[in-house]
N, C-alpha and C positions, 0 to 999 in steps of 0.2 A: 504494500500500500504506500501510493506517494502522501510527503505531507506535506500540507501548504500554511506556508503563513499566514496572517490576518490578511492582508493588503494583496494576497495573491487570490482569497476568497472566490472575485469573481470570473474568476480563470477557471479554478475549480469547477464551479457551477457549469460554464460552458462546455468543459473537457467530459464532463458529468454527462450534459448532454449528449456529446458526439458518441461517449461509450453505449449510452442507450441507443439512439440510432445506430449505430452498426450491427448492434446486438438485433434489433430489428430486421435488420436484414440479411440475416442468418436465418433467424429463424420460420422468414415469410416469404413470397415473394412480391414483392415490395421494392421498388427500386426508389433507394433512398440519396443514389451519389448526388443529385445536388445538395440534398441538405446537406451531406455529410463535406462539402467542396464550400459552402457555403458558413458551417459550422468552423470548420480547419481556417478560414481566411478569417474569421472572426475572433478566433482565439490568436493569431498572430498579430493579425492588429489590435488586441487588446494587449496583450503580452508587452508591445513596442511602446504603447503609450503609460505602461503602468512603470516601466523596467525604464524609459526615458527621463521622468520624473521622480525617484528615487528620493526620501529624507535622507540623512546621514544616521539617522537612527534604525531607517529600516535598512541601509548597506549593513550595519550592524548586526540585524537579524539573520540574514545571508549570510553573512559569513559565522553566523551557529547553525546554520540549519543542517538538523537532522540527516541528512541525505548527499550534504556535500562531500566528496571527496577529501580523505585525509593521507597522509605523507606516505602509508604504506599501497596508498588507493594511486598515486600519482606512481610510486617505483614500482609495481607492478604493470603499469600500462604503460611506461617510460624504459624499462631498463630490461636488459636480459643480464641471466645468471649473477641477480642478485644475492650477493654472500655475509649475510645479516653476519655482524660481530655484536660479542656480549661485554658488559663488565666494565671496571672503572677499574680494577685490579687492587684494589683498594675496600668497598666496602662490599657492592654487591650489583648486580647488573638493575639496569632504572627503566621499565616496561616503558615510562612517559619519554624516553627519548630512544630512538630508531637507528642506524644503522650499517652501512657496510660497504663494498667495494661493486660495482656494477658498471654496466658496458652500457653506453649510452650511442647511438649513431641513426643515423637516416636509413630508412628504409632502402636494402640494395646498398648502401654502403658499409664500410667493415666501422662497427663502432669504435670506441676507447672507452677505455678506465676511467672511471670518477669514483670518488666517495662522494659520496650520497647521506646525507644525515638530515634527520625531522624530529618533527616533535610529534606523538601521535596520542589520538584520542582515542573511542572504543566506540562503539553503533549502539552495544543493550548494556544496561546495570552492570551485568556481571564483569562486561571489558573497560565497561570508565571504570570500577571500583581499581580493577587490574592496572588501567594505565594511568591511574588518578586524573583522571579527566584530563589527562594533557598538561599538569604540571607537576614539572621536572624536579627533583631532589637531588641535592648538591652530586651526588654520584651519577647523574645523569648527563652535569656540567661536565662532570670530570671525563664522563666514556668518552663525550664528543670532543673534547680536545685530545684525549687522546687517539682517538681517530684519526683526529685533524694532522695531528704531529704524523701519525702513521703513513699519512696521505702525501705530506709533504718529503717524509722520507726516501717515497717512491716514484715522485715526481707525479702525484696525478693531481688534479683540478677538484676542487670540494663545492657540492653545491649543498645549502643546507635550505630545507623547508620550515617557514616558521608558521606554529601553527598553536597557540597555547594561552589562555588565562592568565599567566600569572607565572612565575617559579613556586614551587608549592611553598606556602608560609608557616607550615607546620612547625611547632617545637624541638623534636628531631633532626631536620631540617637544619633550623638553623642551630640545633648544639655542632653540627658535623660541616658548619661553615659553607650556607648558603652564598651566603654575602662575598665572601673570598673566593671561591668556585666560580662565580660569574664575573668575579673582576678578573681572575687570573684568566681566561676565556678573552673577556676583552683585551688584554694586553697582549695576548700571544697573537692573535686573531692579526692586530695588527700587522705582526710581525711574519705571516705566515709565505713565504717565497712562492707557493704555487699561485692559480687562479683563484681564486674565490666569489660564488656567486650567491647571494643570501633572496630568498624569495618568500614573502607573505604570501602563505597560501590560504588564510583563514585569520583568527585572531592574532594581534600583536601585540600583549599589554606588559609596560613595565620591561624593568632589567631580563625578566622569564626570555622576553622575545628577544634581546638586544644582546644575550649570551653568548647565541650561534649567530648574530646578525650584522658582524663587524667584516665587510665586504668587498671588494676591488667593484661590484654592480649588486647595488640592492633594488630590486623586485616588488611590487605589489599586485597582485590580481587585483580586478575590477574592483570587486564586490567585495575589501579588505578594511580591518583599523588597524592603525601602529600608534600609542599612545601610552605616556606614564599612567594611564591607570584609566579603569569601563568608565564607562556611561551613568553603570548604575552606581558605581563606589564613588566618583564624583555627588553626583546627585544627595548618597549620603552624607557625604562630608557637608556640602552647602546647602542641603535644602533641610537634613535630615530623614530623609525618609528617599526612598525608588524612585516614587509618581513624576521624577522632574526629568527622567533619563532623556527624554527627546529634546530637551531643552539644554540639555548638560553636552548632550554627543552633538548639537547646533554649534555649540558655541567650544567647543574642546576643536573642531574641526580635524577628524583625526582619520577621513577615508583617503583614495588613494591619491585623488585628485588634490586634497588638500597638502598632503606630503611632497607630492610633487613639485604644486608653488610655490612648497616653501624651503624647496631643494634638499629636503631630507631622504627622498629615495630616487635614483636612478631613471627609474620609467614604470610605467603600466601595463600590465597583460590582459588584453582585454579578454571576459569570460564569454560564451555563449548567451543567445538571447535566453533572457528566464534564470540566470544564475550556472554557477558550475556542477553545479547538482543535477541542471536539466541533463547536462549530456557531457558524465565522464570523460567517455572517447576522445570528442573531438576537444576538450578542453584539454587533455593531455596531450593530445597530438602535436597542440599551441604552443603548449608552454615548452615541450620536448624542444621544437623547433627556436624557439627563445632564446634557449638555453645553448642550444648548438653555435648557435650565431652570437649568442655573446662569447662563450668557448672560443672560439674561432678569433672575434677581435681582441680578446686577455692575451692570447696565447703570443700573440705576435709582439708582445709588448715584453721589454727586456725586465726579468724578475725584481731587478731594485727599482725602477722606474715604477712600475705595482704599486710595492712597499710606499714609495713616495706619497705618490697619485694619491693613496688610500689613508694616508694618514692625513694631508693635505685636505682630501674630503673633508671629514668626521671633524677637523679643527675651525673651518671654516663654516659647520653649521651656529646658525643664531647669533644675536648680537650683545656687545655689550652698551649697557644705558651708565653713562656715569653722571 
C-alpha cells in the first residue's frame, strides 16, 4: 500500500479513481480507455501543480516519507558487488551507519571502486528500533572514518549519503564521546586526498549530518533539509510547543534551494515528479549518473588542489557582523 501525505490527499483520490476504473474493465466489457486517458492526464496535471508549489515544511515531509528510498535502497540500485564492512574496531558495529566498497559505472561500461557510506533508517518498528531510526552512535562516526581512511589508502573516491535526524543524543552516546567522534570526522574529512562526494538524500539535521558531510561537492536532492536543528525542535524552543513547525521551517529556510543561495551546498539533484519515492529506479539512475560526472570532474583535479579547494569552501561559508 502507497502512502500519501496530507497535501498529496487529492492525488490519492484521483489515483483511487483510475484503480476502480481499470478494475472495471476487467471485469466487464466496458471500454473504459478514455476515462482511464482522461483520469492518467489529470492526475499528472494535478501532481505538477501541487509538486510546483511546494511549503518548505511540506519538502520537509518528503523527505520523511515512508516510502522514500534510503542509502541501502540507493546502493542497491546504484552499485554492483556491494561488500558491506562492519565495526568501529573499537566498540561494536553501529546498524544506523552503512557501508563498504562497490563498483559504481555506466551501463556497458566497466565500472570502478568507491566506498560508499550512509546513514540508514529501517521501513517497520522492528528495523528503526534496529537502526535507531537513523541516528548514528559515536561508533558509527568512528566505522565511517575509518572507512574513509580505508578508502583513501587505496586510492578510491568516497561518496557518503546523508540521511539522519540527528546523531543519537542518548546518555551512552555521549559517555563514549559523541561530541569528539564527529569533530574528529570533520577534521580528517578535510584532510582526506581522495574525491569526496557528500549527498543529502533525505534529512540533514545538526552535527548527525555534517559528520560524513565534509566534501570536495556537497549534494542535495530536491525534496531535502540540511539544518542545525527540525522544524519541530525549533518550534519548541521559540514557541514552546510543535503547532508553529510550518512557520519555524518558513523562516529556518533550510530546503535545497535555500542552501544553494546561500552557497552552502554545491548543487541540486533534481527528484522525479511526485517525490523520490514515486519512482526508485529512475531517481537512482539520476543520481548514479551525478555522481559519475562529478567523479569524473574530482578526479582530474591534482589531490592537494582538492585539499585546498575544500577547505577554502567550508571557511568561506557565512559572514562575520562586527
Amino acid at each position: 500500500m502507497r502512502t500519501y501525505l496530507d497535501f498529496e490527499k487529492p492525488i490519492a483520490d484521483l489515483e483511487s479513481r483510475l484503480e476502480e476504473t481499470k478494475r472495471l474493465a476487467q471485469t466487464s466489457n466496458v471500454d473504459v480507455s478514455e476515462a482511464v486517458t482522461v483520469l492518467e492526464q489529470s492526475i499528472d496535471k494535478l501532481r505538477q501543480e501541487i509538486f510546483r508549489n511546494l511549503t518548505r515544511w511540506q519538502r520537509v515531509q518528503l523527505s520523511r516519507h515512508p516510502d522514500r528510498p534510503y542509502s541501502l535502497d540507493y546502493i542497491s540500485l546504484m552499485c554492483d558487488q556491494f561488500i558491506e564492512l562492519h565495526g568501529d574496531r573499537t566498540v561494536r558495529d553501529d546498524p544506523a551507519m552503512v557501508g563498504g566498497f562497490c563498483e559504481i559505472g555506466r551501463t556497458g561500461e566497466p565500472g570502478q571502486t568507491v566506498m560508499i557510506i550512509g546513514q540508514q533508517k529501517g521501513r517497520n518498528t522492528k528495523q528503526r528500533q534496529q537502526r535507531n531510526f537513523g541516528m548514528p552512535n559515536p561508533e558509527g562516526y568512528r566505522k565511517a572514518l575509518r572507512l574513509m581512511k580505508l578508502a583513501e589508502k587505496f586510492n578510491k573516491p568516497i561518496i557518503t549519503l546523508i540521511d539522519t535526524p540527528g546523531a543519537f543524543p542518548g546518555l551512552e552516546a555521549e559517555e563514549r564521546g559523541q561530541g569528539e567522534a564527529i569533530a574528529r570526522n570533520l577534521k580528517e574529512m578535510f584532510m582526506l586526498t581522495v574525491p569526496v562526494i557528500c549527498i543529502v538524500i533525505g534529512e540533514g539535521a545538526s552535527g548527525g549530518a555534517l559528520g560524513i558531510a565534509i566534501g570536495d561537492r556537497v549534494l542535495m536532492l530536491e525534496n531535502t533539509w540540511y539544518s542545525v536543528i527540525s522544524p519541530e525542535n525549533c518550534s519548541t524552543i521559540l514557541w514552546r510547543s510543535w503547532d508553529f513547525k510550518e512557520q519555524a521551517a518558513e523562516a529556518m529556510k533550510l530546503t535545497a534551494r535555500d542552501m544553494e543561495a546561500a552557497k552552502l551546498v554545491d548543487g541540486i539533484v533534481d527528484e522525479p515528479l511526485g517525490g523520490a519515492h514515486n519512482d526508485h529506479l529512475q531517481m537512482a539512475n539520476h543520481l548514479k549518473s551525478v555522481i559519475l560526472d562529478t567523479l569524473s570532474e574530482l578526479s582530474a583535479i591534482d589531490p592537494q588542489v582538492r585539499i585546498d579547494q575544500r577547505i577554502e569552501k567550508f571557511c568561506s561559508m557565512g559572514v562575520v557582523l562586527e
